[in-house]
C-alpha positions as a Markdown table, in Angstrom:
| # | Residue | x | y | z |
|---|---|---|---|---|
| 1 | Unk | -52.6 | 12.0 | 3.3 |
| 2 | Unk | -52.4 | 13.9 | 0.2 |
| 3 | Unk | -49.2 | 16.1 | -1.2 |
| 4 | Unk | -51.3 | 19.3 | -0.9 |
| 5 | Unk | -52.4 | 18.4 | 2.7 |
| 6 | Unk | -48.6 | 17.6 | 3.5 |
| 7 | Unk | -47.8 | 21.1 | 2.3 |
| 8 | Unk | -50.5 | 22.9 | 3.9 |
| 9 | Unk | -49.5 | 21.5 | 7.4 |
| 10 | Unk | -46.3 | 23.2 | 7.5 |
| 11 | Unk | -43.7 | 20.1 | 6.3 |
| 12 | Unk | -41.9 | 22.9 | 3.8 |
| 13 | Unk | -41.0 | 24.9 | 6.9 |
| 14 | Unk | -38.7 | 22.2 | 8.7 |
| 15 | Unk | -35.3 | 23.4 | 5.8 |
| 16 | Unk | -36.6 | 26.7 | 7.1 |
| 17 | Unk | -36.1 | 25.7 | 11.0 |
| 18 | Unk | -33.4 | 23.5 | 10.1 |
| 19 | Unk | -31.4 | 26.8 | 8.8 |
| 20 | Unk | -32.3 | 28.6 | 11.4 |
| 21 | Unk | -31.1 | 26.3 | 14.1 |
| 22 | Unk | -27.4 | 25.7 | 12.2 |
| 23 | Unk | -27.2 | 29.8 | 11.9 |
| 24 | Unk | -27.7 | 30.1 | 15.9 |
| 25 | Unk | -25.3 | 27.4 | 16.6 |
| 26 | Unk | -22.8 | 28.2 | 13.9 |
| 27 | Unk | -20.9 | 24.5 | 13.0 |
| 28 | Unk | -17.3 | 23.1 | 13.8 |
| 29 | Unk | -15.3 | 22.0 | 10.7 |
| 30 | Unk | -11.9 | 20.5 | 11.3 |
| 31 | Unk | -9.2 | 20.2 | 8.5 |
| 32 | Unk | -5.7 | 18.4 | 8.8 |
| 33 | Unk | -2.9 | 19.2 | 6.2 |
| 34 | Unk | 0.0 | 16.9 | 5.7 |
| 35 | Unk | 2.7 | 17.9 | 4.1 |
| 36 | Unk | 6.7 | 18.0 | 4.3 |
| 37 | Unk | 7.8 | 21.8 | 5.3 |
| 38 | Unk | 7.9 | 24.4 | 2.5 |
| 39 | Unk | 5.1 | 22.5 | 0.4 |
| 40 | Unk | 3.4 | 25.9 | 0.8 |
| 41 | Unk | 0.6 | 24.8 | 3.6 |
| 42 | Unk | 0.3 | 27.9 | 5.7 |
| 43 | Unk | -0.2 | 30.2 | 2.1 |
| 44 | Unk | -2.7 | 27.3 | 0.6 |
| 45 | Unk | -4.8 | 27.9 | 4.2 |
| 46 | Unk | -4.4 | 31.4 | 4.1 |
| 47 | Unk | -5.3 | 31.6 | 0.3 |
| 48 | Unk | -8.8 | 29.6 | 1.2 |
| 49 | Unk | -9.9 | 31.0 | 3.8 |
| 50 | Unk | -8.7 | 34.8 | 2.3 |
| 51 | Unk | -7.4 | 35.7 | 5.6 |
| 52 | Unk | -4.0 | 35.6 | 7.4 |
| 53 | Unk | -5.4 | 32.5 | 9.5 |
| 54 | Unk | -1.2 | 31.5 | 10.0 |
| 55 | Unk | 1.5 | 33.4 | 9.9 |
| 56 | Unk | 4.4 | 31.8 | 7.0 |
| 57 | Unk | 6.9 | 30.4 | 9.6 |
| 58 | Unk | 10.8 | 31.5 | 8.6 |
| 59 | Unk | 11.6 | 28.8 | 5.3 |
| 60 | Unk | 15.2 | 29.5 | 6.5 |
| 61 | Unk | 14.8 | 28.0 | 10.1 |
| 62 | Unk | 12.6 | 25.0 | 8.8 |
| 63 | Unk | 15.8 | 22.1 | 8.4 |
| 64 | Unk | 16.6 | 22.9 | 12.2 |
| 65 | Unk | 15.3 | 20.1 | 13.8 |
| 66 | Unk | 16.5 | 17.9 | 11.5 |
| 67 | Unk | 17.9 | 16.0 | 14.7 |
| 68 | Unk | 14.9 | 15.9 | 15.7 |
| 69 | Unk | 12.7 | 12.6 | 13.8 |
| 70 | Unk | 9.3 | 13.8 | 15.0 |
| 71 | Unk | 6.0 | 14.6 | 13.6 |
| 72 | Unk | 4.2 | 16.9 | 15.7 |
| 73 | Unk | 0.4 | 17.9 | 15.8 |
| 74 | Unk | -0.1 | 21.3 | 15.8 |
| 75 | Unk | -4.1 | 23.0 | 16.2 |
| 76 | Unk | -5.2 | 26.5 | 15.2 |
| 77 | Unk | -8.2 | 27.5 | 16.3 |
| 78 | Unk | -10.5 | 30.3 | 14.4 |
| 79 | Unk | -14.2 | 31.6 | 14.2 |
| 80 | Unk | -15.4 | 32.8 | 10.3 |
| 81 | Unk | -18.4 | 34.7 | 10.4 |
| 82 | Unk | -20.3 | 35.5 | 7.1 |
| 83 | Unk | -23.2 | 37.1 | 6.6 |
| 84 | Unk | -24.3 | 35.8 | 10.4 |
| 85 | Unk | -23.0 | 32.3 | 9.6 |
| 86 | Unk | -20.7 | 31.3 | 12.1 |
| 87 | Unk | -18.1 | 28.2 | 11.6 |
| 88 | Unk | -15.5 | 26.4 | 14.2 |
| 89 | Unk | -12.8 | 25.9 | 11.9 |
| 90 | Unk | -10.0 | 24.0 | 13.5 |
| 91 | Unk | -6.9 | 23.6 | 11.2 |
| 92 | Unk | -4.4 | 21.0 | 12.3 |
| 93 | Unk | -1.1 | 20.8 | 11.1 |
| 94 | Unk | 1.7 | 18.5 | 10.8 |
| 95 | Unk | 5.0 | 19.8 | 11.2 |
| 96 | Unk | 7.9 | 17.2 | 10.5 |
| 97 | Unk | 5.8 | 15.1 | 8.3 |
| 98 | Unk | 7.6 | 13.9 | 5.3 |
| 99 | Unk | 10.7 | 16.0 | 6.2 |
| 100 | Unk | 13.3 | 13.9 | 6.5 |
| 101 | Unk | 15.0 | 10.7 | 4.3 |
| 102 | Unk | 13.6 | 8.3 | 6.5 |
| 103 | Unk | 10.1 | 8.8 | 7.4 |
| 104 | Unk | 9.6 | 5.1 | 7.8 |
| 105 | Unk | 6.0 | 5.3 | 10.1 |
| 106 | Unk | 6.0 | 9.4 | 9.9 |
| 107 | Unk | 2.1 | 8.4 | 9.9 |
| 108 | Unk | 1.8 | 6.8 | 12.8 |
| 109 | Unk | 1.1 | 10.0 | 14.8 |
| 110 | Unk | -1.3 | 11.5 | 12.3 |
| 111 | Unk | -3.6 | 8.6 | 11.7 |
| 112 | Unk | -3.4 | 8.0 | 16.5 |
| 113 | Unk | -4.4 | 12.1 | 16.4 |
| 114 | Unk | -7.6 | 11.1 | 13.9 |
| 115 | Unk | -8.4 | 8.0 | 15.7 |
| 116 | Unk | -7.7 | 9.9 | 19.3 |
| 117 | Unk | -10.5 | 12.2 | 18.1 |
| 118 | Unk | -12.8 | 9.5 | 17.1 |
| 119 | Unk | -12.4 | 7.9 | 20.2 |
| 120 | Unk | -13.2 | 11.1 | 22.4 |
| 121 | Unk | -16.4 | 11.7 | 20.4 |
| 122 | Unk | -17.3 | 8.6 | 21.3 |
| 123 | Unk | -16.5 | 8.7 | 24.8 |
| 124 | Unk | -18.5 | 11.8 | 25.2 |
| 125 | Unk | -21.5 | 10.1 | 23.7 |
| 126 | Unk | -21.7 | 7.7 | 26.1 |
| 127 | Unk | -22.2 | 10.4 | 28.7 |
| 128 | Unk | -25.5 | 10.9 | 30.6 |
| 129 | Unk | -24.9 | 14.9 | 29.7 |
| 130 | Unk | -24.5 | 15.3 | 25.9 |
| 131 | Unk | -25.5 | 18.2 | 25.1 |
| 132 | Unk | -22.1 | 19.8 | 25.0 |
| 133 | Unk | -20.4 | 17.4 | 22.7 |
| 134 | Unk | -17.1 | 18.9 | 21.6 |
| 135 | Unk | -16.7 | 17.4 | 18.2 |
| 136 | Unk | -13.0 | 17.3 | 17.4 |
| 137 | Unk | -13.0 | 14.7 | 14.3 |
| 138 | Unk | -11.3 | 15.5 | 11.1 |
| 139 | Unk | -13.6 | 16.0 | 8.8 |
| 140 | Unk | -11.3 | 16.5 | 5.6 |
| 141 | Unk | -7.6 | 15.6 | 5.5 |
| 142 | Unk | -5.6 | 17.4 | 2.4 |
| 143 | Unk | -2.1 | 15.4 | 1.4 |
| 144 | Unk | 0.4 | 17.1 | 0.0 |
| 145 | Unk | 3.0 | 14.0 | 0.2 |
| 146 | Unk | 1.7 | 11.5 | -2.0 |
| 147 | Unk | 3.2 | 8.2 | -0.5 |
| 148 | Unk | 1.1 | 5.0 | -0.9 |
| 149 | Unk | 1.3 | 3.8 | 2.3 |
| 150 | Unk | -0.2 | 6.6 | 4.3 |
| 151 | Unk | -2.4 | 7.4 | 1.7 |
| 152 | Unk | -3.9 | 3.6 | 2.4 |
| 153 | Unk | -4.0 | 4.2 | 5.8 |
| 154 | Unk | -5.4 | 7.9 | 5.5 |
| 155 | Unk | -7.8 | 7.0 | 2.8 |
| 156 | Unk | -9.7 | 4.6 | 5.3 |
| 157 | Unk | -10.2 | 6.9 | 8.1 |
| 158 | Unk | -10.9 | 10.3 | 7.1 |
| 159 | Unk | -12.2 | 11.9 | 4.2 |
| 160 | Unk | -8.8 | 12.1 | 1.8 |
| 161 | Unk | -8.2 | 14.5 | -0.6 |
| 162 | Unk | -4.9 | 14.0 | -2.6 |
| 163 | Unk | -3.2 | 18.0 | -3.7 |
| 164 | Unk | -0.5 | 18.5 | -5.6 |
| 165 | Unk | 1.7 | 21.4 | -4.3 |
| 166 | Unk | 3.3 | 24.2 | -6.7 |
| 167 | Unk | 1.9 | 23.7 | -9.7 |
| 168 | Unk | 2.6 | 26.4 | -11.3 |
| 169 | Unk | 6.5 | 24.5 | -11.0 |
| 170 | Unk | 5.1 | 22.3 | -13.5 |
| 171 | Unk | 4.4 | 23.0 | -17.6 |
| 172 | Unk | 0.4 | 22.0 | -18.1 |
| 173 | Unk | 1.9 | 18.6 | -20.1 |
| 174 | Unk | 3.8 | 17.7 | -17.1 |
| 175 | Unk | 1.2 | 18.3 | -14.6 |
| 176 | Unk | -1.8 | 16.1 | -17.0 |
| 177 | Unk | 0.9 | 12.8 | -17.2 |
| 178 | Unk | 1.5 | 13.5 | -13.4 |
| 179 | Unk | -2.0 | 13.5 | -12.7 |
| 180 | Unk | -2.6 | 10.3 | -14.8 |
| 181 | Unk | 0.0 | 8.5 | -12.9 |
| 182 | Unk | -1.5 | 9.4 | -9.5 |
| 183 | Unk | -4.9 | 8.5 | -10.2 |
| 184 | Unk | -3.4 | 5.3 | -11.5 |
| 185 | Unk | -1.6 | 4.5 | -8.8 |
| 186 | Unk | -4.9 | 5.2 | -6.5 |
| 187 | Unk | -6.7 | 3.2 | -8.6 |
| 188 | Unk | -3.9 | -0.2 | -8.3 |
| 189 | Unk | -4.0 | 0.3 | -4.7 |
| 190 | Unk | -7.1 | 0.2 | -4.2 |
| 191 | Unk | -6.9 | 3.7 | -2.2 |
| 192 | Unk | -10.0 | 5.4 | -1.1 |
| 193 | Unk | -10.3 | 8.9 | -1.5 |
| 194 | Unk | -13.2 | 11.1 | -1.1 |
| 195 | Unk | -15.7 | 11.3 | -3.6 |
| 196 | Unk | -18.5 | 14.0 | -3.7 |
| 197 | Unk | -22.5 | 13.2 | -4.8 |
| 198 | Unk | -22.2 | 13.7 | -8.5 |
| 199 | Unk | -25.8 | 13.7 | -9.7 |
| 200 | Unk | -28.5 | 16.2 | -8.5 |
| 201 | Unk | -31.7 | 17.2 | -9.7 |
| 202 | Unk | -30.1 | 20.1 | -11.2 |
| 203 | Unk | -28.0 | 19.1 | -14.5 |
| 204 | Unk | -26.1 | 22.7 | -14.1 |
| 205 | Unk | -25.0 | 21.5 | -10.5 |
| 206 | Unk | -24.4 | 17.1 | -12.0 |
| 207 | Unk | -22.1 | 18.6 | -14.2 |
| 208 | Unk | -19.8 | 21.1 | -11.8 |
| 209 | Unk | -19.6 | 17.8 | -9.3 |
| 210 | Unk | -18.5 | 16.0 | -12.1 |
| 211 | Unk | -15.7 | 18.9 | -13.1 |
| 212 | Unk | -14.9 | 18.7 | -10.1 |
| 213 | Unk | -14.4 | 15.0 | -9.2 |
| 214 | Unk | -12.5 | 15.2 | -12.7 |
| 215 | Unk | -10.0 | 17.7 | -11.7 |
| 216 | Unk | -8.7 | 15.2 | -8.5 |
| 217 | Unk | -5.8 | 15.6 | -7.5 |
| 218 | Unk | -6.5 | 18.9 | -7.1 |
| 219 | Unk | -3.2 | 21.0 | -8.4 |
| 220 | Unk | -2.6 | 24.2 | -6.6 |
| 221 | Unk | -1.4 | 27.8 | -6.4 |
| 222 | Unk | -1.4 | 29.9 | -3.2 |
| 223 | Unk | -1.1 | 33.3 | -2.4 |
| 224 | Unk | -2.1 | 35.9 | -0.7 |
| 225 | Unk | -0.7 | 38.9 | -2.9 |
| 226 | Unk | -2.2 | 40.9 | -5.3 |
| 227 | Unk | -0.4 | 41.1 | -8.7 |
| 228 | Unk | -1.1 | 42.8 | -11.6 |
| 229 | Unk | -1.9 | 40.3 | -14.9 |
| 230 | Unk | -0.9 | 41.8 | -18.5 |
| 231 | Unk | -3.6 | 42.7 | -19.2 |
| 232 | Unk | -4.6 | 44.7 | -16.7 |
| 233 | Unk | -6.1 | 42.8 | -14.4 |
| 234 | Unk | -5.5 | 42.5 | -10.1 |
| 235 | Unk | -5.4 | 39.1 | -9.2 |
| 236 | Unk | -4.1 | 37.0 | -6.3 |
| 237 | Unk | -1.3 | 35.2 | -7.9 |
| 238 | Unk | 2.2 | 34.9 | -8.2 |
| 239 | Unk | 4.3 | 37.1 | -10.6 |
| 240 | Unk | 7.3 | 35.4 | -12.9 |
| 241 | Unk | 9.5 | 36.5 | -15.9 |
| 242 | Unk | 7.3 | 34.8 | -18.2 |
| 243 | Unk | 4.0 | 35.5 | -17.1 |
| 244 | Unk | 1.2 | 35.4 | -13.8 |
| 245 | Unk | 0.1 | 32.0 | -12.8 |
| 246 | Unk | -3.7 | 33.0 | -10.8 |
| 247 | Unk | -4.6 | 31.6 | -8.3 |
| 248 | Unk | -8.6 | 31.3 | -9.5 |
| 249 | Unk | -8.2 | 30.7 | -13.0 |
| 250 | Unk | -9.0 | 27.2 | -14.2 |
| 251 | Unk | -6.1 | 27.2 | -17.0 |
| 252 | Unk | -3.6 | 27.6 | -14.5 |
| 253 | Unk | -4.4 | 25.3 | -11.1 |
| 254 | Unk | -7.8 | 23.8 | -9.8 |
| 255 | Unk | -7.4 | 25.9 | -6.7 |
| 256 | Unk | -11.2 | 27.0 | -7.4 |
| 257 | Unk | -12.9 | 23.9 | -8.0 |
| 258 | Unk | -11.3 | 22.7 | -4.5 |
| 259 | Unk | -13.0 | 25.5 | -3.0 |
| 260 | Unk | -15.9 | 25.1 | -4.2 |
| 261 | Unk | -15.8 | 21.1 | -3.2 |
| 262 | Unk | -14.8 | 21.9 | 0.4 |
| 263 | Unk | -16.7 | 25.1 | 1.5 |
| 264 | Unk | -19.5 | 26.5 | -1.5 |
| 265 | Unk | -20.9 | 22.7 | -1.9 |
| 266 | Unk | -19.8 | 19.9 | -0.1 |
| 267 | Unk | -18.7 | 20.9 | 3.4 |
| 268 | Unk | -22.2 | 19.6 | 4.8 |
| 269 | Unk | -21.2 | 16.6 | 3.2 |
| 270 | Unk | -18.0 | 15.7 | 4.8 |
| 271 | Unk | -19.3 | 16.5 | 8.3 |
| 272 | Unk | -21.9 | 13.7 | 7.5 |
| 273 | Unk | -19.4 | 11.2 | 6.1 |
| 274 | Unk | -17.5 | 11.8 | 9.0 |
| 275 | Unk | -19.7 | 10.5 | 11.1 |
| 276 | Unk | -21.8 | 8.2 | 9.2 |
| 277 | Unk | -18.8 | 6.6 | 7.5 |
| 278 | Unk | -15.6 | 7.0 | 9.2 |
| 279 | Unk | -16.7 | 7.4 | 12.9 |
| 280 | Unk | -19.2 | 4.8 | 12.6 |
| 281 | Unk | -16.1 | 2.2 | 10.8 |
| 282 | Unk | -14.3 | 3.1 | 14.0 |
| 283 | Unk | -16.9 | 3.0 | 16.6 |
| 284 | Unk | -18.3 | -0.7 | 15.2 |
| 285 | Unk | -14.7 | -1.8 | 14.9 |
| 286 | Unk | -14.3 | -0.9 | 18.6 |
| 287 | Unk | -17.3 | -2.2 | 20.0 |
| 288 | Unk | -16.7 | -5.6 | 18.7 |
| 289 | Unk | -13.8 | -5.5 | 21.2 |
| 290 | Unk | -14.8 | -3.8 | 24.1 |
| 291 | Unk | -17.5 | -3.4 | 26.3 |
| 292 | Unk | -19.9 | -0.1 | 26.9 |
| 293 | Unk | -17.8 | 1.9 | 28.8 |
| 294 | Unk | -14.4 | 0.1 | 28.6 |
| 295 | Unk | -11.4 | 2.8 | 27.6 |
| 296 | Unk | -9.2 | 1.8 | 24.7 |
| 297 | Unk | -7.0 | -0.4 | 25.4 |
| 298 | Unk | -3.7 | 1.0 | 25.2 |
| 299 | Unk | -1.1 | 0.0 | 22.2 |
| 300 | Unk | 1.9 | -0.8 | 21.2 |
| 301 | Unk | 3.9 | 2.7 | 21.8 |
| 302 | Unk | 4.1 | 5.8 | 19.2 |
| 303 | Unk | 7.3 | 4.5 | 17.2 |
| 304 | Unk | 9.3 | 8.0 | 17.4 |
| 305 | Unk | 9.1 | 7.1 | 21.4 |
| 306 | Unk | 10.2 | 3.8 | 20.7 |
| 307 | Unk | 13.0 | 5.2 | 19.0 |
| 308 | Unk | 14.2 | 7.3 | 21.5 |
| 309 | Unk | 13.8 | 4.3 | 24.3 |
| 310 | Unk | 15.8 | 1.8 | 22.1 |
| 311 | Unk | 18.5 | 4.9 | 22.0 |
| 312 | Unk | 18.0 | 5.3 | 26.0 |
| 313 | Unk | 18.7 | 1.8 | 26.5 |
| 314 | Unk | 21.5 | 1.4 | 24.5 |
| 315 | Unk | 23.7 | 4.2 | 25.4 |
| 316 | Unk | 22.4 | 3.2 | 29.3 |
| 317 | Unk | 23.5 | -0.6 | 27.9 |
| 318 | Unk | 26.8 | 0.9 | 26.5 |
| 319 | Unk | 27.6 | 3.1 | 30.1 |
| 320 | Unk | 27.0 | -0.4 | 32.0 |
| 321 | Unk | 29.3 | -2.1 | 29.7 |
| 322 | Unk | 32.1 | 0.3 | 30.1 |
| 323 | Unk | 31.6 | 0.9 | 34.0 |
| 324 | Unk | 32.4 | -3.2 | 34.5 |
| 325 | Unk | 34.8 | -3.0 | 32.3 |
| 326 | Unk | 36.7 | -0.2 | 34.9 |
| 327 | Unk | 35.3 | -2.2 | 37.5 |
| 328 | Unk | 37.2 | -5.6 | 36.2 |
| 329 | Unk | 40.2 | -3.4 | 35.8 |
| 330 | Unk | 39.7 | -2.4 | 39.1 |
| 331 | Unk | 39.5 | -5.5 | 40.6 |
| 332 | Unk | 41.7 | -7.1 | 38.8 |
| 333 | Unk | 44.5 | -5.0 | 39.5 |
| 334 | Unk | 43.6 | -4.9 | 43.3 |
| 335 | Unk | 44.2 | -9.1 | 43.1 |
| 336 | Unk | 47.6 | -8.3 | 41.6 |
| 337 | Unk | 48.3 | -5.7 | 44.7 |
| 338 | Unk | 47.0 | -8.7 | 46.7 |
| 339 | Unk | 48.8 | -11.6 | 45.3 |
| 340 | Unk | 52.1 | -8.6 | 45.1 |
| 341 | Unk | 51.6 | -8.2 | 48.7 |
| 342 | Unk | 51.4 | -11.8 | 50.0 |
| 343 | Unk | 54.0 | -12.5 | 48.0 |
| 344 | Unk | 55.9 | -9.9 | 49.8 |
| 345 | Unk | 54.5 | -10.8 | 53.1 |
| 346 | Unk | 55.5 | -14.5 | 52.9 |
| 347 | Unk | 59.1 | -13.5 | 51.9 |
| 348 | Unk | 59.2 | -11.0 | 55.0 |
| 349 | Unk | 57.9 | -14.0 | 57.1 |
| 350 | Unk | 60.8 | -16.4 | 55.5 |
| 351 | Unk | 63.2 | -14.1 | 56.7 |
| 352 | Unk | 61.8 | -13.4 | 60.1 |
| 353 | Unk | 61.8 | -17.2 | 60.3 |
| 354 | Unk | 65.2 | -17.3 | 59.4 |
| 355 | Unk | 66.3 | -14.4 | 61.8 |
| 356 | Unk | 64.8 | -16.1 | 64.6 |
| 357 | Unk | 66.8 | -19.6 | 64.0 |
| 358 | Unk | 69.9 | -17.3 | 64.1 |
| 359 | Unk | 69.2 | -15.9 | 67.1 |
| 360 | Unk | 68.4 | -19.4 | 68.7 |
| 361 | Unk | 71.5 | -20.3 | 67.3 |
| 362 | Unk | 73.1 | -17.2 | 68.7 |
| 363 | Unk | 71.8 | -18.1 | 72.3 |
| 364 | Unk | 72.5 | -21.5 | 72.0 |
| 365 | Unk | 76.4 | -20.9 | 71.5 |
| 366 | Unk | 76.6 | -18.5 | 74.0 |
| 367 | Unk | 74.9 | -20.0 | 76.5 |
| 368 | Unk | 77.3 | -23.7 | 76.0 |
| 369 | Unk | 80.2 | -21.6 | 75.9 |
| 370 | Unk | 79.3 | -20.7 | 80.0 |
| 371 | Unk | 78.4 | -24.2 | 80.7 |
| 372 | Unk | 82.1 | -25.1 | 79.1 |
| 373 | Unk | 84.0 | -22.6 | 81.4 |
């Protein structure tokens, strides 16, 4: 069949359908940031999304649970509607994560919560009724705590996008040899981070993906407050002695370029890598393993709950050790009052004993002295 026939029979119209079917159903995107406390998370959301999405939580209540060694999952749900498009966005945070000196398997919960999520999409499809799938995956996951290890872990399971928080605390020199180091440290690990479609038919677009890709780690500014720039200008930014660092100007942070990576050009792409790359990694790994149907077999437990049972055990360990301990006292003491008392009561006996041979002797005198007279 010829081009022309091709065209002539409609085939041009399926992007057309194709838009029309995502703009009724609107799509759900799901983002995880990871991050100790006062990285700035909540402002970097509501700085993307240009909308109070979460409110800043009190930075002088965040050290209170330092007692506390947990990571915790926390979801916030929101519709965005623009210009009739409607998207699911679910933001999931991680409060506790790198907050404390030793965060020795701080990951642990954060990589089970993307691998939960994988495992309940898949559940679902194995339904006879799909056609309300409630896709909770993590498409994107940003990190603002650059640790190897979780980054090795992360980089395999969800799409991983390394940040670097506050730039504007850095001088631009600092924040070039800073970037170096991290991208060199991603590339002697072996780490896998996500990496956008570079070349397009369009050399205009080729070159923006490769600005972009360029620009990883992405350094960042948030804010959600208008300030006024020297020259004139209103700006979201944030005002100091020595100047306005902007939150959308290329000189200052890449805040920009990660926008346009994650919602004006790529978002479509991460939902499909989700699920053709990651879920599919986890769903083959799984199936090797386990039979249709069979639930996940359940592992070794979350280590913060270890934690707390090894603590559980030991002070219960440590109670045991000192109740036998009064016990032993107890008892011991109760032989001495026993061995005291025999004692006692053999002595009484000896001189009972003895009384009575006096008396028989007693009698005995008397009763010859009769006899005699």
């Amino acid at each position: 069949m010829s081009s022309a026939s091709s065209l002539s029979a409609g085939i041009s119209s399926l992007p057309n359908q194709r838009y029309k079917i995502i703009l009724d159903k609107g799509i759900n995107f799901n983002m995880m940031i990871c991050g100790e406390s006062g990285t700035g998370k909540t402002t970097f959301i509501n700085t993307l999304l240009t909308t109070i999405v979460k409110e800043p939580k009190d930075q002088n209540k965040r050290h209170c649970k330092q007692l506390d060694k947990t990571v915790e999952i926390e979801v916030t749900k929101i519709e965005i509607e623009e210009q009739r498009f409607r998207v699911n966005l679910r933001i999931v945070d991680t409060p506790g994560f790198g907050d404390y000196i030793n965060s020795y398997n701080s990951w642990v919960p954060v990589l089970d919560y993307i691998d939960n999520q994988h495992e309940n999409y898949m559940r679902q499809e194995q339904q006879p009724d799909r056609k309300e799938i409630n896709d909770m995956r993590v498409h994107v996951c940003f990190l603002k705590q650059l640790d190897i290890e979780t980054m090795k872990r992360l980089g395999s399971r969800v799409n991983l996008i390394p940040v670097i928080a506050k730039a504007d605390t850095l001088t631009p020199h600092d924040l070039i040899a800073f970037k170096k180091r991290i991208r060199a440290d991603l590339d002697a690990n072996h780490i896998k981070v996500y990496t956008c479609p570079v070349e397009s038919e369009d050399e205009q677009t080729t070159q923006m993906n490769k600005d972009i890709m360029a620009a990883m780690p992405f350094s960042l500014i948030g804010s959600t407050q208008d300030v006024t720039t020297p020259d004139g200008r209103t700006v979201k930014g944030r005002a100091y002695h020595w100047g306005v660092a902007e939150v959308e100007n290329e000189d200052h942070c890449d805040f920009g370029k990660l926008r346009q990576l994650l919602i004006r050009s790529h978002l479509s792409d991460l939902i499909e890598t989700t699920g053709y790359v990651h879920y599919e990694s986890y769903r083959s790994r799984e199936m090797l393993t386990r039979s249709f149907g069979e639930p996940k077999p359940v592992r070794n437990k979350d280590p913060k709950y270890k934690e707390k049972e090894e603590l559980l055990r030991k002070t219960f360990a440590d109670q045991i050790k000192k109740e036998e301990s009064r016990f032993r006292q107890l008892e011991s003491r109760l032989f001495s009052d026993r061995d005291r008392l025999n004692k006692d009561l053999e002595i009484k006996h000896a001189q009972i004993k003895a009384l009575e041979a006096e008396l028989e002797t007693l009698h005995f005198r008397k009763n010859y002295g009769q006899i005699r007279r």
